[in-house]
C-alpha positions as CSV (number, residue, x, y, z in Angstrom):
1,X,-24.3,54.7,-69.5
2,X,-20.4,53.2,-69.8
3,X,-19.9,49.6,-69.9
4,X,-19.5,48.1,-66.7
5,X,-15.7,47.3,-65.9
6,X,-16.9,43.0,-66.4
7,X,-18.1,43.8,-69.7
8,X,-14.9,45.1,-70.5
9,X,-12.8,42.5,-69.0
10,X,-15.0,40.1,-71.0
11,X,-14.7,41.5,-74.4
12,X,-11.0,42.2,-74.2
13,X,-10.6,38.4,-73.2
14,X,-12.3,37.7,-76.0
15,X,-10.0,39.4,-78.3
16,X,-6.8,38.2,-76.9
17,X,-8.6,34.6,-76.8
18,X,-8.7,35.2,-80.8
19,X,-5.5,36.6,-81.5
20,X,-3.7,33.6,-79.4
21,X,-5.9,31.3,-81.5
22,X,-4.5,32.7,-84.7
23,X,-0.8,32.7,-83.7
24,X,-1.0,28.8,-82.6
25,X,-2.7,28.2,-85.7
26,X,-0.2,29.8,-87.4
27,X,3.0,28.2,-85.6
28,X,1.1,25.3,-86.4
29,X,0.9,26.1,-90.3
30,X,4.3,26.5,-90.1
31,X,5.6,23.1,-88.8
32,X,2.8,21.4,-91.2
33,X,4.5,23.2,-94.5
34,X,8.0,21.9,-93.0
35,X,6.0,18.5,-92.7
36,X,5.1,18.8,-96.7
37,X,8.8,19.6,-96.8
38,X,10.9,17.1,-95.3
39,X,12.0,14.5,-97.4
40,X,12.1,11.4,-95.0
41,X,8.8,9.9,-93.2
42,X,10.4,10.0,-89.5
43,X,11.2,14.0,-90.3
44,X,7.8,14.5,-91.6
45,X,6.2,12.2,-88.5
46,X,8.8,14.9,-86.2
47,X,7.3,17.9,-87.5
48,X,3.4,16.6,-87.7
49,X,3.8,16.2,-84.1
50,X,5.5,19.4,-83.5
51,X,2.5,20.9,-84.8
52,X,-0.3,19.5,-83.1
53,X,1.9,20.6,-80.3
54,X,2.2,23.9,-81.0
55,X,-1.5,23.8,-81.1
56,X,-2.4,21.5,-78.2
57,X,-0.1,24.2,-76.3
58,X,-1.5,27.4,-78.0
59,X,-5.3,26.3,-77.3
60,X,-4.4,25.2,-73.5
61,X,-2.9,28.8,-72.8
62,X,-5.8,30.7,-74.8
63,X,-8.3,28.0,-72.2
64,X,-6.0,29.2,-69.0
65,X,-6.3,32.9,-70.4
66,X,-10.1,33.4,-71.0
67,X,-10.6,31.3,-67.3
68,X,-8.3,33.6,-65.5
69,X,-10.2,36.6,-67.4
70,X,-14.0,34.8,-66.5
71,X,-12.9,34.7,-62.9
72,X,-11.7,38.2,-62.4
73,X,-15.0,39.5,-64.2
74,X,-17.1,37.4,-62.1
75,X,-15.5,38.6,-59.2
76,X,-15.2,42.3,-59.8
77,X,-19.3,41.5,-60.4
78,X,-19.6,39.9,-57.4
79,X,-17.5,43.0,-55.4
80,X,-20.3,45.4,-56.9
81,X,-23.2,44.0,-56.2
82,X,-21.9,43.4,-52.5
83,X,-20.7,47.1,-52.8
84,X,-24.2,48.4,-53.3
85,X,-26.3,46.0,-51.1
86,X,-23.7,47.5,-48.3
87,X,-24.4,51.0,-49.8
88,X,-28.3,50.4,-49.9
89,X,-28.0,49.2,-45.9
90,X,-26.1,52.0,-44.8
91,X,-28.9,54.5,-46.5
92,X,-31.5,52.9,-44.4
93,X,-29.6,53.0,-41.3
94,X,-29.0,56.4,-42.4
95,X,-32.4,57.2,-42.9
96,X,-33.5,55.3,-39.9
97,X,-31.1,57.9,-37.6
98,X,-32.0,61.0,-39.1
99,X,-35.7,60.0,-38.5
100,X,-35.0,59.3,-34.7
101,X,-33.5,62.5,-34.3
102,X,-36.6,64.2,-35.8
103,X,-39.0,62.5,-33.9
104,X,-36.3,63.2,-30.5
105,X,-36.5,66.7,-31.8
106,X,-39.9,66.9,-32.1
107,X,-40.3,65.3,-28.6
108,X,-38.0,68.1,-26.9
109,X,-39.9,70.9,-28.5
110,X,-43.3,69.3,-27.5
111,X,-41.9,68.9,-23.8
112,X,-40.7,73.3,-23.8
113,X,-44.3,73.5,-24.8
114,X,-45.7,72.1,-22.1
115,X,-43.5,73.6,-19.5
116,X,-44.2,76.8,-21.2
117,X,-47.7,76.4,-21.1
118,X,-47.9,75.4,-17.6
119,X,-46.1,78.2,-16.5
């Protein structure tokens, strides 16, 4: 049986989660090592707070990202199981008519009998 489209959605958040984890971490990385470079304590104070930046912002978008992905597979879980507690109603009703119309049926045929028979 395939994966349901939620599972999906899921895992594939979860790998983009990652992979925007490891680019802030790595545009962090990089304003660190120009940190370790800079000669003067206000240039290396500048770039130390460029980097917790870059990561502050990198982890906020990954956050928005894997909510934004959470709501749309709760909600295409929430369409299907509506989908099929319709499709399950409808069958009864379904059921329910055909089973009228057999028992009419049966009803009509047992009234031509009778008239039959009395004749």
């Amino acid at each position: 049986m395939p994966a349901s489209l939620d599972t999906i959605i899921r895992q594939l958040s979860k790998q983009q989660h990652r992979s925007l984890m490891a680019a802030a971490k790595e545009g962090r990385d990089h304003y660190l090592a120009l940190a370790a470079r800079a000669k003067d304590a206000p240039g290396k104070a500048r770039f130390k707070a460029m980097a917790k930046h870059a990561m502050d912002e990198g982890a906020a978008a990954a956050r928005r990202l894997q909510m934004s992905a959470d709501n749309t597979a709760d909600s295409y879980a929430r369409t299907m199981r509506r989908l099929g507690e319709e499709a399950e109603a409808e069958a009864v009703k379904m059921s329910e008519k055909v089973k009228a119309k057999e028992e009419a049926k049966a009803a009509k045929l047992e009234t031509k009998a009778r008239k039959a028979k009395a004749t």
